[in-house]
N, C-alpha and C positions, 0 to 999 in steps of 0.2 A: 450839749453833747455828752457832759460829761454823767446827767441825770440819766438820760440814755441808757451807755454804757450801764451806768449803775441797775437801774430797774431789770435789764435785760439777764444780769448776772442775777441779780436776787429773784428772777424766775427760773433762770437755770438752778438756783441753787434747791427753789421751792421746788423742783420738778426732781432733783436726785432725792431730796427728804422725803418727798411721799412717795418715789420710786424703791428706796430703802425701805419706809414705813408696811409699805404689801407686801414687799419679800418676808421682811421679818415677821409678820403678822402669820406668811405661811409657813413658813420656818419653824414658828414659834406651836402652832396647830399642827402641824407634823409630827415635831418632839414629843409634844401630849400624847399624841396617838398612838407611836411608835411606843414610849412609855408604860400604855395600858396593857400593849401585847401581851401574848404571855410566852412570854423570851426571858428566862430565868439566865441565858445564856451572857445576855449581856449585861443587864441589869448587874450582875456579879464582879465583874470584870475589866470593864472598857469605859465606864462614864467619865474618867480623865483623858483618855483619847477621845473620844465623841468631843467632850470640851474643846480640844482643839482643834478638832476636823470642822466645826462648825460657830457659825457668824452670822453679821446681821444680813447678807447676801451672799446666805448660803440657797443654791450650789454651787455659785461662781467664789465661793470664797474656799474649794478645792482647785481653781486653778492659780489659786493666789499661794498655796504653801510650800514653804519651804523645801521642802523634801519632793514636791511634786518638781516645781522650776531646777531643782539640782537634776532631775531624772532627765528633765528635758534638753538641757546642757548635756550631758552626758551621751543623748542617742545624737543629739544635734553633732557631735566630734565625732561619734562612728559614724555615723554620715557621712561627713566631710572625708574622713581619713581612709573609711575601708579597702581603697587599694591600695593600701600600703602595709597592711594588717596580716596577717595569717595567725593560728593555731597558736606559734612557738611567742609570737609577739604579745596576743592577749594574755597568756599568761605571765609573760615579762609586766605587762602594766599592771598586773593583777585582776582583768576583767574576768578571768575565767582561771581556776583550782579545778584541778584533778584529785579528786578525792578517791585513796585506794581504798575506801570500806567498803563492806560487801554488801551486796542488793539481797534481802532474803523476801520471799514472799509471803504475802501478808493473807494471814487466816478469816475467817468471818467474824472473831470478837475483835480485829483491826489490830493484832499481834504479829509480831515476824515468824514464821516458822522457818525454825535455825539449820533444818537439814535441808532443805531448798534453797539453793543459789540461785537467782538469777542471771543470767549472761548480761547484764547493766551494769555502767560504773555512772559513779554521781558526776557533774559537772556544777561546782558551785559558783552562781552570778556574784559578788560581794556588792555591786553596784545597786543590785535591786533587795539581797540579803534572800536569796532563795536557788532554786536551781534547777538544771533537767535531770530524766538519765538519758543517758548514750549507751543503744545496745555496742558490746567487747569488740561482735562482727564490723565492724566501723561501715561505711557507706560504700556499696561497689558501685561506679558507676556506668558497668557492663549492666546492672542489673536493676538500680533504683532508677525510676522514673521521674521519682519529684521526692518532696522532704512535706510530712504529716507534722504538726504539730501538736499533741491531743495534753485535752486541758481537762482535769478532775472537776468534781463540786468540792461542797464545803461535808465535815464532818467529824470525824473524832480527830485525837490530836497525832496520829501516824501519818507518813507520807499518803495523802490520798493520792497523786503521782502514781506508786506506787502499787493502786489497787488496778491500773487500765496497763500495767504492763504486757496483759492476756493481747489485748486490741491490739496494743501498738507491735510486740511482737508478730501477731498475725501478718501484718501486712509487712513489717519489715524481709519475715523470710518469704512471701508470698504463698503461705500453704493455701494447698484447694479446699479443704473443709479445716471446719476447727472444731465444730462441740457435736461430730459425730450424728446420731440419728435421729428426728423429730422422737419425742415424747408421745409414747404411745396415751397421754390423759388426753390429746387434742385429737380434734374431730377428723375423718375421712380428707371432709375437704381442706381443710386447715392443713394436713400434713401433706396433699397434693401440691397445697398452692408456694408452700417454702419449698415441695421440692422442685418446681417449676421455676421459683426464682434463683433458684443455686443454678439451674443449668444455663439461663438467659443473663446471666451477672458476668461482670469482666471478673471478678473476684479472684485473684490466684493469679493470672495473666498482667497484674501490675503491679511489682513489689515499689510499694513505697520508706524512704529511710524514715525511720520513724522516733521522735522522741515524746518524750513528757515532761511535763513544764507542773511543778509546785505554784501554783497561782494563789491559791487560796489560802494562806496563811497556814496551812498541815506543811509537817515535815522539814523540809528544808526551808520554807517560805514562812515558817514560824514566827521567825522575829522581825519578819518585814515591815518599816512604816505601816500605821494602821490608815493613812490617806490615798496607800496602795489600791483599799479595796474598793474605794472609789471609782466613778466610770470612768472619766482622763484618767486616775492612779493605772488604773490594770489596762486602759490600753497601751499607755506609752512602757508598762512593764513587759505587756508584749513584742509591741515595737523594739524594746532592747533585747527579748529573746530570736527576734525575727532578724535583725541587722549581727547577730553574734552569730546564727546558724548560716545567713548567708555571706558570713566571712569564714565559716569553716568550710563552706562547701560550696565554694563559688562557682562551678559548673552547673551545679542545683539552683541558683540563686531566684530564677525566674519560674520556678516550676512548685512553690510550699504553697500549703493549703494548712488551716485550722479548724482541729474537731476536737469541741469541748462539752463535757456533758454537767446538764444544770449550770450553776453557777459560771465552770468554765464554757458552756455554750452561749450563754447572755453575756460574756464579755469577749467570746470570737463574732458575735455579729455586732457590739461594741469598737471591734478593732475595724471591722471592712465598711462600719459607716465613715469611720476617717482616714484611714489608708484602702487604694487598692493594691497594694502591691503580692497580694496574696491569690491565687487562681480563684479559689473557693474554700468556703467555709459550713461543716458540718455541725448541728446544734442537735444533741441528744437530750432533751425533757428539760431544753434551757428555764433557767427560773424566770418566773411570773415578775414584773414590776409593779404589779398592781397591790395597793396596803393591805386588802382584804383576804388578796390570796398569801399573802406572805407571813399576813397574823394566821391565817390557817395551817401553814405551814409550820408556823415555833411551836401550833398547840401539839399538832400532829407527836411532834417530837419530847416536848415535853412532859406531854400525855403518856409516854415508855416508848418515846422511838420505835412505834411500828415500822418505820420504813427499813429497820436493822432487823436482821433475824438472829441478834443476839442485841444483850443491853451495851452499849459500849461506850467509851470514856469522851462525849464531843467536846471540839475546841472551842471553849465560850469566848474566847476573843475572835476565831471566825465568823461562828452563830451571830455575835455584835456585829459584827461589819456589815455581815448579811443583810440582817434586821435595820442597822443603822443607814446605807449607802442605797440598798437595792431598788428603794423607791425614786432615787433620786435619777436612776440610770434612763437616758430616753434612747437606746439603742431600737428597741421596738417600735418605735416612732418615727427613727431615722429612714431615707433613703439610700441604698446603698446599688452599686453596679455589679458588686460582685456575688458570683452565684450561690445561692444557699439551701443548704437542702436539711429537713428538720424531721426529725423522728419521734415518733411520741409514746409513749405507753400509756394508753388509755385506762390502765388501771394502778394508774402510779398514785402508790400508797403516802407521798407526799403532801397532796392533798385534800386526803378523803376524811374530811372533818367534818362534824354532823352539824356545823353551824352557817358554812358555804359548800357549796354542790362543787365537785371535779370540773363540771361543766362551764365552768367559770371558766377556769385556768386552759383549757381547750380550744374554748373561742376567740380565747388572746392570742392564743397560737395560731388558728386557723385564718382569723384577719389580719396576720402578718404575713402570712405566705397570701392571702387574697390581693392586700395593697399591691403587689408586687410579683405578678404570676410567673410572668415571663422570665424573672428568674429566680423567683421562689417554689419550693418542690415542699411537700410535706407526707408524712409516711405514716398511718398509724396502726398500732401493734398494741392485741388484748394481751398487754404481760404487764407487770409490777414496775418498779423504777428501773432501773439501772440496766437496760439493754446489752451495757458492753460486759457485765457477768459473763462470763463462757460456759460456767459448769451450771447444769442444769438449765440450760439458757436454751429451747427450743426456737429461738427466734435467733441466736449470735449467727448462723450463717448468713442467713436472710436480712440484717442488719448488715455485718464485713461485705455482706454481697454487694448489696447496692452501694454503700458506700464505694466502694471499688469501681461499681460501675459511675460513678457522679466524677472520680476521681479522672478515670481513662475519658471521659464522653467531652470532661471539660478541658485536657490537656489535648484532644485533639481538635477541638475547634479554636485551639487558640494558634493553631497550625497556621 
């Protein structure tokens, strides 16, 4: 009996060492890979975090770290506690700092310009070590219909936050138009067809409360765990942004949706593959998981940041995280209920490197709304990256349009 027992366990144990033995083997051909990139970004920077984010079973050795299991303890007690919770209480425990400094708007070399206030004050997380803003006008709810969550990419070291304040303002006060009149450089029919979707869009007719969330390691979210930017790290950091706004606005609680662009949109359809407590989720030019598009992507940048229309100072402990976690993400893979809708610019200058074709990064997109029709939507736009740009943005109505309409079509069928 007792030969048995014994034999049984020394196959179990032969079956974890070679189950260990392939993890690491790809683990280990990953790092190489990753390695050869050409990411000056992180190479500089992060290879003592890397060291610790990663194991002989890695990826599952992010849901082993420390700082990941404190985060999840943490949403697990708001969980538990949030009606008991309000505004005055969070910041009695210290989950939530009201910071009085001011919101200045951020120029195209990723500077503040100091005579521009914004109507935003900071709300700093200390739980996840990052933060939103909350526009001054606080949430009416004669007027907001639900609560946006909009999520930056990765990129220099200023609150990127801070660059989508155009977006989220928009919908927050619900204006009818934002960036004014098509661009007389596009065609006849090009500038019929935006204005045909201005007038068929709920846009205007649904003021959503809107904030922005530091995800990415810019600004406030600067000194965050680096196992944050992991796919578990930044969902459950979402999760502690989504259980905080539905303790401050608990009339809203059933009605948030998340729209993140790049980086932040590959971890808002990260979060609805594990929760649905979110109506829907919008992804603007979310990043590629695939290694080939993402080495295309550091070259792009480190080639002179094309995708900047000035040279400007990037965060090379985000760039690492990017470079380091983004392959590891299988949100693109995942199944999700919740509805998604994805915008693309087909001439996003992120990855237009003469080594892999755009068309890569396209098809990755396009067979993730295919797996998934019924409730995946995808939308594509001849413009450069960054759609939620407003100024000179001949497409920002036609993008806030539909969004707005994704917004109203999915809050009423959830009627």
């Amino acid at each position: 009996m007792w030969e048995r027992v014994c034999v049984k366990m020394i196959s179990k144990l032969t079956l974890y060492f070679g189950f260990a033995l392939v993890v690491f083997s790809g683990a280990l051909q990953a790092h190489q890979h990753l390695g050869d990139l050409d990411g000056a970004h992180s190479r500089q920077v992060v290879a003592l975090e890397v060291r610790g984010c990663s194991g002989l079973l890695l990826p599952l050795q992010h849901y082993l770290h420390p700082d990941y299991i404190e985060l999840l303890k943490t949403n697990r007690w708001l969980e538990e506690n949030a009606g008991t919770l309000d505004r005055a209480r969070l910041i009695e425990l210290e989950y939530l700092v009201e910071s009085g400094e001011k919101v200045y708007r951020i120029d195209d070399h990723n500077l503040p310009i100091l005579d521009q206030v914004m109507p935003y004050r900071k709300l700093l997380l200390p739980k996840i070590q990052s933060g939103l803003y909350e526009q001054l006008s606080g949430v009416d709810l004669k007027k907001h219909r639900g609560i946006v969550i909009f999520l930056p990419g990765i990129g220099a070291n200023t609150s990127h936050a801070g660059r989508i304040l155009d977006i989220a303002s928009t919908f927050h006060n619900g204006r009818e138009s934002a960036s004014g009149e098509p661009s007389s450089s596009l065609s006849s029919e090009e500038i019929d067809r935006l204005a045909n979707e201005r007038r068929e869009s709920d846009f205007g007719k649904i003021p959503m409360a809107s904030y922005a969330f530091d995800i990415t390691m810019n600004g406030m979210g600067s000194s965050m765990p680096f196992i944050f930017a992991s796919e578990p790290g930044a969902v459950e950091m979402l999760r502690h942004v989504r259980l905080i706004l539905g303790i401050l606005n608990p009339k809203l609680h059933d009605s948030v949706f998340m729209a993140g662009r790049s980086q932040g949109g590959l971890a808002a359809i990260a979060y609805a593959a594990k929760y649905n407590d979110v109506r829907g989720v919008v992804a603007v030019n979310p990043s590629s998981t695939w290694e080939d598009v993402i080495a295309a992507s550091l070259r792009v940048h480190d080639a002179g940041g094309k995708v900047f229309e000035h040279r400007v100072q990037l965060n090379h402990r985000a760039w690492g995280a990017y470079q380091f976690f983004t392959p590891y993400y299988q949100a693109l893979e995942s199944k999700t209920q919740v509805p998604i809708r994805i915008f693309i610019s087909d001439l996003d200058k992120s990855y237009d490197d003469n080594e892999l074709p755009r068309s890569i990064y396209l098809a990755q997109m396009d067979g993730f709304v295919a797996d998934a029709h019924q409730t995946r939507g995808i939308r594509h736009y001849l413009y450069s990256h960054d759609l939620w740009v407003k100024r000179n943005n001949p497409y920002y109505d036609s993008v806030a349009g539909r969004m707005g309409q994704f917004f109203a079509q999915t809050l009423r069928s959830a009627k």
